[in-house]
C-alpha positions in Angstrom: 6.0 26.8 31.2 4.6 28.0 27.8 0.9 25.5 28.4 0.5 27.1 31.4 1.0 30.7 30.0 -1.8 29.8 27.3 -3.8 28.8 29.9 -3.8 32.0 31.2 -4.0 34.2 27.6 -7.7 31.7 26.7 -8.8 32.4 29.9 -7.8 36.2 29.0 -9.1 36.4 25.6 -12.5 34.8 27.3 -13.1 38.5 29.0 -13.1 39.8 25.3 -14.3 37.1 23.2 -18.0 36.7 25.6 -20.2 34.0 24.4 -23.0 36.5 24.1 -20.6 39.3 22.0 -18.8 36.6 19.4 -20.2 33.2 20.3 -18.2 31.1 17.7 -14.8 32.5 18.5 -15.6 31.9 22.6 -16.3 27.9 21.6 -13.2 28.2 19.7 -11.3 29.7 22.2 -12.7 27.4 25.2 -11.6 24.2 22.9 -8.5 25.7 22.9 -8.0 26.2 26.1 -9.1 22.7 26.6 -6.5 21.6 24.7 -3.9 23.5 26.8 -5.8 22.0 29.9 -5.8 18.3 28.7 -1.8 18.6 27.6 -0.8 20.0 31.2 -3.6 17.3 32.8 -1.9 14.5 31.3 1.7 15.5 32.0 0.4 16.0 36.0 -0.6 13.1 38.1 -3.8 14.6 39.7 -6.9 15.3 37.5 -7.7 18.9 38.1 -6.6 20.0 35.0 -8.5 17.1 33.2 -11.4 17.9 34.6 -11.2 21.9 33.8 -10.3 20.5 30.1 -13.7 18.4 30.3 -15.7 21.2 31.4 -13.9 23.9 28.9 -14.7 21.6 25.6 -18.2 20.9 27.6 -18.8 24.4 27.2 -17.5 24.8 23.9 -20.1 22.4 22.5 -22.8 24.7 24.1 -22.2 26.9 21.0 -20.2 24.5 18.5 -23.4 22.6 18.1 -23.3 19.6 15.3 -26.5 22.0 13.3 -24.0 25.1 13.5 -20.0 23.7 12.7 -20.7 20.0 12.5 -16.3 19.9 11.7 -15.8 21.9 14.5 -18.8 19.6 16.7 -17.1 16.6 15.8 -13.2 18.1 16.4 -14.6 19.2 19.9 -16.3 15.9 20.7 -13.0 14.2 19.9 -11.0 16.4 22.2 -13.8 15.9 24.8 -13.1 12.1 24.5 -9.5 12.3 24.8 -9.5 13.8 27.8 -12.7 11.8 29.6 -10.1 8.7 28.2 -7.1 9.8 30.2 -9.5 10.6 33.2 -11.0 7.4 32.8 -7.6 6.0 33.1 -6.6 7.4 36.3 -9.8 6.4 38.1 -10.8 2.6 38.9 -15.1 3.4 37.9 -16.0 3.3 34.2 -18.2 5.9 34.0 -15.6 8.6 32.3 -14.4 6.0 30.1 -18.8 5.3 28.9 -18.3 9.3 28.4 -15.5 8.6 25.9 -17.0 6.2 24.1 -20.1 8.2 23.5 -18.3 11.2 22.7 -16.1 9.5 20.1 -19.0 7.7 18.6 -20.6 11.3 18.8 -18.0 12.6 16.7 -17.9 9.4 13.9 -21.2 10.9 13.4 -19.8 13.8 12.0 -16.2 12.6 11.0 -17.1 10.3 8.3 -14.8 7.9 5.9 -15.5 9.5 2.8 -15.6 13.0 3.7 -12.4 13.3 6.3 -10.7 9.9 5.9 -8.0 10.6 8.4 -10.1 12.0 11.2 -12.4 9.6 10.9 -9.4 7.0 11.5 -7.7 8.8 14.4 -11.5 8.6 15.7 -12.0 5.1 14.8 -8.3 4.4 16.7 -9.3 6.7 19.8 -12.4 4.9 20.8 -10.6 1.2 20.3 -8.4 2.5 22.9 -11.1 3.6 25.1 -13.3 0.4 24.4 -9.8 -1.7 25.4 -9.9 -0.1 28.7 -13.3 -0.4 29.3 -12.8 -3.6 28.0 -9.5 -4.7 30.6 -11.7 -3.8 33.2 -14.9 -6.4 32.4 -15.0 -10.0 32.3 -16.4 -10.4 29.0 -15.1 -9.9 25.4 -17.7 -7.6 23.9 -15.4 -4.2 24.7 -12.6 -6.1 23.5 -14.1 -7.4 20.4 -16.1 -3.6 19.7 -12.3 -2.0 19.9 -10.7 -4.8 17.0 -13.5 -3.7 15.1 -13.2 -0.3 16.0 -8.7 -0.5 15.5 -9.5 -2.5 11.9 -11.8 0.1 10.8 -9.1 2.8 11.2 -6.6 0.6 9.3 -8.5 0.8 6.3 -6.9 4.5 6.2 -4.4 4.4 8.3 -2.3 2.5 5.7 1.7 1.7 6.0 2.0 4.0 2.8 -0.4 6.8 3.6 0.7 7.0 7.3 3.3 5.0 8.5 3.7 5.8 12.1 0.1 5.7 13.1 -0.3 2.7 10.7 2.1 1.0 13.2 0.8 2.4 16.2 -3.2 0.9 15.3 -1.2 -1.9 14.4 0.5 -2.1 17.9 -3.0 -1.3 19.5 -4.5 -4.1 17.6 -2.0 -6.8 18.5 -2.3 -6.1 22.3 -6.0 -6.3 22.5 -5.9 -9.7 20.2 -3.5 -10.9 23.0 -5.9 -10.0 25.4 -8.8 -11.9 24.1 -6.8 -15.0 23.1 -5.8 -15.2 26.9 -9.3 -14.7 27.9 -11.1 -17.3 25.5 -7.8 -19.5 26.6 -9.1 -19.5 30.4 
């Protein structure tokens, strides 16, 4: 499988490309190989490779710092989130979904509206869905209420005419957590 083969070039080009020699181009390189990590870890059912994606990005931010590559800091953070999401996902405890949520606010730190409008949406849409999990899994409303402010937010860039498809997917997101909380304030 061609994931699992560039697993095995990062972790190759990370005997070259030392933090200490080129330290830029090793965060680069461990966020990509976090990437590779999070696609193979959420196309298996176990959470190895989740976790090694966690720790790679976790290490990438040792060096893409928010002071340094604040772009490539918030890009990292996002990844970081994605893949403490799908974790969170798999395991019944909230404590890698919390991770999410701070990570993607992390990055909306970074990935603002008027600078990188379409980042900042994916963002915006990444930590609704985190917030609506953490959210399906309390009693209350507040997670659920935090993610329709978080979806709305992200369609105010995610438009039907700039971007159609993910337009429709915050759109989907958003209905299904608005169901949600009209069956909860209903009982």
């Amino acid at each position: 499988m061609r994931l699992q083969e560039a697993v095995v070039a990062y972790r190759a080009a990370l005997e070259e490309r030392t933090r200490e020699r080129v330290p830029l181009q090793w965060a680069m390189t461990q966020n990509n190989l976090g990437n590779a990590l999070q696609t193979l870890g959420e196309r298996e059912s176990g959470t190895t490779r989740l976790e090694e994606a966690v720790a790679a990005y976790r290490a990438a931010l040792e060096e893409r710092t928010r002071e340094r590559v604040p772009l490539d800091w918030a890009t990292t953070q996002n990844n970081l989130g994605a893949a403490l999401s799908t974790l969170g996902e798999r395991e019944s405890g909230t404590t890698r979904l919390e991770e999410a949520v701070a990570a993607y606010r992390a990055a909306l730190e970074e990935y603002r509206r008027e600078g990188v409008p379409l980042d900042w949406a994916m963002t915006q849409n990444n930590l609704g869905n985190a917030l609506y999990t953490l959210g399906e899994r309390e009693s209350g409303t507040t997670r659920l209420e935090e993610a329709v402010a978080a979806y709305r937010a992200a369609l105010e860039e995610r438009t039907r005419e700039r971007v159609p498809l993910q337009w429709a997917a915050t759109q989907n997101n958003l209905k299904v957590v608005l169901d949600l909380l009209e069956t909860r304030s209903r009982g």
